[in-house]
C-alpha positions, 0 to 999 in steps of 0.5 A: 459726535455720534450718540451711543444709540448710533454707536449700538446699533454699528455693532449690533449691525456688525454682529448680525453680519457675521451670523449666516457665515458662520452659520453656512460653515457650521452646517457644512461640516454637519453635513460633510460628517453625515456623509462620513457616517452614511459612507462608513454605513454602506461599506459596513453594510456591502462588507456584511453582504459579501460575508453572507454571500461567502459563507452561503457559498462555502455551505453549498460548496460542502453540501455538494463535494462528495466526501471520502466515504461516498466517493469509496462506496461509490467506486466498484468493490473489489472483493478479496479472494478467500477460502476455506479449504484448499481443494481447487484453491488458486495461489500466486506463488512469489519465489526466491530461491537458488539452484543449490543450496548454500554451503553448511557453516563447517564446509572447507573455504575451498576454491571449489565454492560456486556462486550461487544463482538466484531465481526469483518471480511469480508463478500461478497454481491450482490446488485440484480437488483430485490431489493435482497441481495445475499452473495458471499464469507463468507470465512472470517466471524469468530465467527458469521454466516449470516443467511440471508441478505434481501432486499436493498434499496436506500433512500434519507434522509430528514434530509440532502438530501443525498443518503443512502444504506440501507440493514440488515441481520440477525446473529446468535452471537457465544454461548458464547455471552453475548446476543446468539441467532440471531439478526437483524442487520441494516447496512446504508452507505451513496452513493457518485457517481462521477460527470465526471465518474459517479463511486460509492462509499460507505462511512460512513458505519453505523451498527445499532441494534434495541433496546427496550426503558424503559420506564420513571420509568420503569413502563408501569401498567398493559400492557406491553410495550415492542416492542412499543418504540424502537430506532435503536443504532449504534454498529459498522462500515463497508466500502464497497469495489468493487469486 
């Protein structure tokens, strides 16, 4: 029979023998989880890296894109053209304007109305200083053809005290024109100058045409009146711009 002595030292023997396993799994896991802890450290730290990296990059890529202001005072200026008087000014002229005039409101819905034609483009000038007008660029006049532009004149009007451009010319109208042949066209625009900078500018274009007046019943007896009454009627509208 063994002694109690005997039967202690068994179990303490067991005891013991269990201990290092015990022990080698503990220190496992220790070491599993510091591997854990070091791996999260190094991804935290590369991710920190590369946020550096971008920022730095998105700073430099600031610094050098030119902005809007420097790439426009970069390119050449292009300076607008202005005046202060109109001697020896030039203008592009926009027009549209028909052949004749379009019939008054109380004029008979006959048969005899035509359609009117239409012109319409662009046309350079040059107010000269001696009073004469010049044309630089009629590239883009279609269906017409300006024979010649007279004199220009500048007019305060009596009836509202403003400053008028006056000039005319005479066109030759396409052939197949409900009225072909060359006419005399009026053209009026009122002037605005600028009170600080004193620039000129055109407004109100007006293109008018001179048109005989029946007479009341249409009968003048044995003398003709035709070129005695007459009236100037408006068939269009131009602007002016600098050139």
């Amino acid at each position: 029979m063994l002694s109690v002595l005997t039967i202690l030292s068994l179990c303490l023997s067991v005891a013991f023998a269990f201990v290092p396993a015990r022990s080698s799994e503990f220190h496992q896991v220790t070491r599993l989880q510091n591997d854990a802890q070091s791996a999260n450290e190094d991804l935290r730290s590369r991710a920190e890296k590369l946020r550096r990296e971008v920022e730095e990059l998105e700073a430099k890529m600031k610094r050098e894109k030119p902005s809007a202001s420097s790439t426009a005072s970069s390119a050449p200026a292009v300076l607008k053209k202005t005046y202060t008087t109109l001697d020896d000014s030039e203008w592009t002229l926009s027009y549209r304007f028909a052949s004749d005039p379009p019939p008054k409101d109380d004029a008979d819905d006959g048969n005899d109305q035509v359609r009117l034609r239409f012109y319409s483009g662009k046309v350079g000038i040059k107010l000269k200083s001696d009073g004469y007008t010049d044309i630089t660029d009629d590239e883009q006049v279609k269906d017409i053809t300006y024979s010649k532009f007279w004199g220009w004149d500048e007019e305060i009007s009596n009836e509202d005290g403003l400053r008028y451009l006056l000039f005319s010319a005479d066109v030759e109208k396409s052939a197949d024109d409900n009225n072909p042949g060359t006419d005399r066209f009026y053209f009026q625009a009122r002037v605005e100058q600028d009170e600080r900078s004193k620039e000129i500018s055109l407004a109100d274009g007006k293109v008018t045409v001179k048109r005989d007046i029946e007479p009341p019943g249409g009968f003048w007896g044995v003398l003709s009146g035709k070129g005695i009454l007459a009236q100037f009627r408006v068939c269009g509208d131009f602007v002016c711009r600098p050139r």
